[in-house]
C-alpha positions in Angstrom: 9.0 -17.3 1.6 7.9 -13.7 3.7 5.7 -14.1 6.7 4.0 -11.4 8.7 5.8 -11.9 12.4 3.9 -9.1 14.4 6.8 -9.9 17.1 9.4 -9.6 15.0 8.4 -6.2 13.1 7.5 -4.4 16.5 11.4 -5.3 17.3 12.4 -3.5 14.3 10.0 -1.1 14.6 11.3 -0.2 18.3 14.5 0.6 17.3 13.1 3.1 14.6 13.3 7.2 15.7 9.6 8.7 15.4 10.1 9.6 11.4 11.0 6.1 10.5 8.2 5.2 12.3 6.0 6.8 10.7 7.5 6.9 6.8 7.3 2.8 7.1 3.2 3.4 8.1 2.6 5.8 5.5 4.3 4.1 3.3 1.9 0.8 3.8 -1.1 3.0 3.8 -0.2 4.6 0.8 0.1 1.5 -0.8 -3.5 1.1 -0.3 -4.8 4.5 -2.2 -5.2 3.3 -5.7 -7.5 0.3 -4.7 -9.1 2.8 -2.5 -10.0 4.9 -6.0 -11.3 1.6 -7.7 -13.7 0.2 -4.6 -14.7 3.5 -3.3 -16.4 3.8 -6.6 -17.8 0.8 -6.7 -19.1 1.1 -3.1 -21.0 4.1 -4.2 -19.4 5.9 -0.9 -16.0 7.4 0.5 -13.8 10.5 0.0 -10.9 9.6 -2.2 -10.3 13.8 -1.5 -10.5 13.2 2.1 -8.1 9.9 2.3 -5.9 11.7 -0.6 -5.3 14.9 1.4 -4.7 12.5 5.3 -2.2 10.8 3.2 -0.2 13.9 2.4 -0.7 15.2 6.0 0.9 12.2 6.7 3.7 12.4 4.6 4.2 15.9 6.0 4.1 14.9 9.7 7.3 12.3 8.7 9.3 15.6 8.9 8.0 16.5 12.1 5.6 19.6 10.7 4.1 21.4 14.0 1.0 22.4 11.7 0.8 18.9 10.2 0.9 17.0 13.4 -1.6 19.8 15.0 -4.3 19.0 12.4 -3.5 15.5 12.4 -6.5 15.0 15.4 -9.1 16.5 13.1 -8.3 14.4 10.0 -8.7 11.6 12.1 -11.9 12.3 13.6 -13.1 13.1 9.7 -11.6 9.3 8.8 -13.7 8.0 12.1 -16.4 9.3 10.7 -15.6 8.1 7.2 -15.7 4.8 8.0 -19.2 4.7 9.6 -20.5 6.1 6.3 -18.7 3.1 4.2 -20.2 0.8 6.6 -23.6 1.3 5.4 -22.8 -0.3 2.5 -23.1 -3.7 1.5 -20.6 -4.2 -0.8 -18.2 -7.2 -1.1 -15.7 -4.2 -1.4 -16.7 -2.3 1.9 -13.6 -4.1 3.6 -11.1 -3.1 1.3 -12.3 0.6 1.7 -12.5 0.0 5.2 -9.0 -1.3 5.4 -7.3 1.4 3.6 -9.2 4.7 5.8 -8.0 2.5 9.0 -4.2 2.6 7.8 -4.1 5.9 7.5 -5.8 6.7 10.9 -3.2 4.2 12.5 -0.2 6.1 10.5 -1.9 9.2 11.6 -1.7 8.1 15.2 1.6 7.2 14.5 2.4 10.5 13.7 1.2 12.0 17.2 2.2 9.1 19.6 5.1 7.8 18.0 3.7 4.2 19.2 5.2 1.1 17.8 2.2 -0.7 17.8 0.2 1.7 15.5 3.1 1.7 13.3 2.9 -2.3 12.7 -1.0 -2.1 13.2 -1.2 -0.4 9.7 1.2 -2.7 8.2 -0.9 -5.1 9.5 -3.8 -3.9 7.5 -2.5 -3.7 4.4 -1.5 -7.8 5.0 -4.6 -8.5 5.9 -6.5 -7.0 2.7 -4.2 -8.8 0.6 -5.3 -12.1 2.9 -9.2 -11.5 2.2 -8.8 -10.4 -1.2 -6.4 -13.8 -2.4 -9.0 -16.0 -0.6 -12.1 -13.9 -1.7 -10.5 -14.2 -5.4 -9.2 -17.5 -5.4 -11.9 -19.4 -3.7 -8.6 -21.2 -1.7 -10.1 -23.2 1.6 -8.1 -22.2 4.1 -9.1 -25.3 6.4 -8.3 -27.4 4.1 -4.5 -29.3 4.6 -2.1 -26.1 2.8 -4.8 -23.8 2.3 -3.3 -21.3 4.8 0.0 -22.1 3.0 -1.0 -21.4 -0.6 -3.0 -17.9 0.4 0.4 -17.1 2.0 2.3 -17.8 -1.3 0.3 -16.0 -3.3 2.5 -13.2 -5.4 -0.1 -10.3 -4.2 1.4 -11.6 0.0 4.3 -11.8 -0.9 5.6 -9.0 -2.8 3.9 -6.9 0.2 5.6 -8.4 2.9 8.8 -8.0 0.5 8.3 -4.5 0.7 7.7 -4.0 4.1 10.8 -6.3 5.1 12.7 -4.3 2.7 11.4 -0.8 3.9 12.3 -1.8 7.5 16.0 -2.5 6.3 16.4 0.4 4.7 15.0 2.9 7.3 17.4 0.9 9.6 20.2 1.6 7.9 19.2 5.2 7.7 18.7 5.9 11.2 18.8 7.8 13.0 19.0 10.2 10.3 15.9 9.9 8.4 14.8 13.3 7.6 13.2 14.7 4.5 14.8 13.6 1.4 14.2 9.9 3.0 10.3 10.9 3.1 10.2 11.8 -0.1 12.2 8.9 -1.4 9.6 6.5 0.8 6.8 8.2 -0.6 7.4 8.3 -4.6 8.3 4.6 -4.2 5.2 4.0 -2.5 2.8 5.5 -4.7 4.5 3.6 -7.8 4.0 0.4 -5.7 0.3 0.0 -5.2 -0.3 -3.1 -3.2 -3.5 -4.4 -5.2 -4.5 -3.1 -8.3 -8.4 -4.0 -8.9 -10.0 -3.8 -12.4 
């Protein structure tokens, strides 16, 4: 069984160079896109274009792109402001939206600090969607006796924290030398593995 071990990922995560950094944050946050698509729709606000193109920014600042990393301030401010529109509505789905534009501002910063804790803070994220979603879905009581335990098992937790675990090895084994054909690898994988698909 995966857990999420904040302690144990910022360990990984500190012996990651900035572009492994970074490609395991965007990778999470990408994982988020396609339920972004679904809820931002039934919301009735967002910017799929807006969260769409700071994803490939993103991807581009992996490679250590001057222009990429020097618009990366202004794409954040645009996903600050984002999220203060989505949070006018009411929606049960607001979260999930919410969720999603915060990963990618946390890869963003990721991108321009190189900061370990940003890096797990949008891994984080992406866990705790899938938390509030199983428990939201499932109507699991978390205070009752294994309710915490069950959410946890749930396949939508677990094959997430699979992927992040597995991510993390694999950028290991790559570094130093994670460069562009590892971004690119990270990325395609990502967008075929969408961490919750919502009808």
């Amino acid at each position: 069984m995966f857990k999420y071990d904040e302690n144990t990922l910022k360990k990984q995560l500190t012996n990651l160079v900035r572009s492994g950094r970074v490609i395991f944050a965007a990778s999470c946050a990408t994982r988020l896109l396609p339920a972004y698509d679904v809820v931002r729709e039934k919301i009735g606000i967002g910017a799929p274009k807006l969260l769409t193109e700071a994803n490939d920014l993103l991807w581009e600042s992996a490679c250590e792109s001057s222009v990429a990393q020097a618009n990366a301030e202004n794409v954040i401010a645009e996903l600050m402001q984002l999220l203060d529109e989505q949070d006018a509505s009411e929606s049960e789905f607001v979260a999930i939206a919410d969720d999603a534009v915060t990963s990618t501002i946390y890869a963003l910063q990721v991108s321009l600090d190189n900061t370990i804790e940003e890096a797990e803070w949008a891994a984080r994220r992406v866990y705790e969607t899938l938390d509030n979603y199983v428990i939201n879905s499932t109507g699991i009581d978390v205070r009752a006796d294994g309710g915490e335990a069950k959410v946890l098992l749930h396949s939508l937790i677990q094959h997430e924290l699979f992927r992040q675990e597995r991510d993390l090895h694999e950028l290991l084994e790559m570094n130093p030398l994670i460069g562009h054909d590892a971004a690119e690898l990270f990325r395609v994988r990502a967008l075929e593995e969408p961490a919750l698909i919502i009808d």
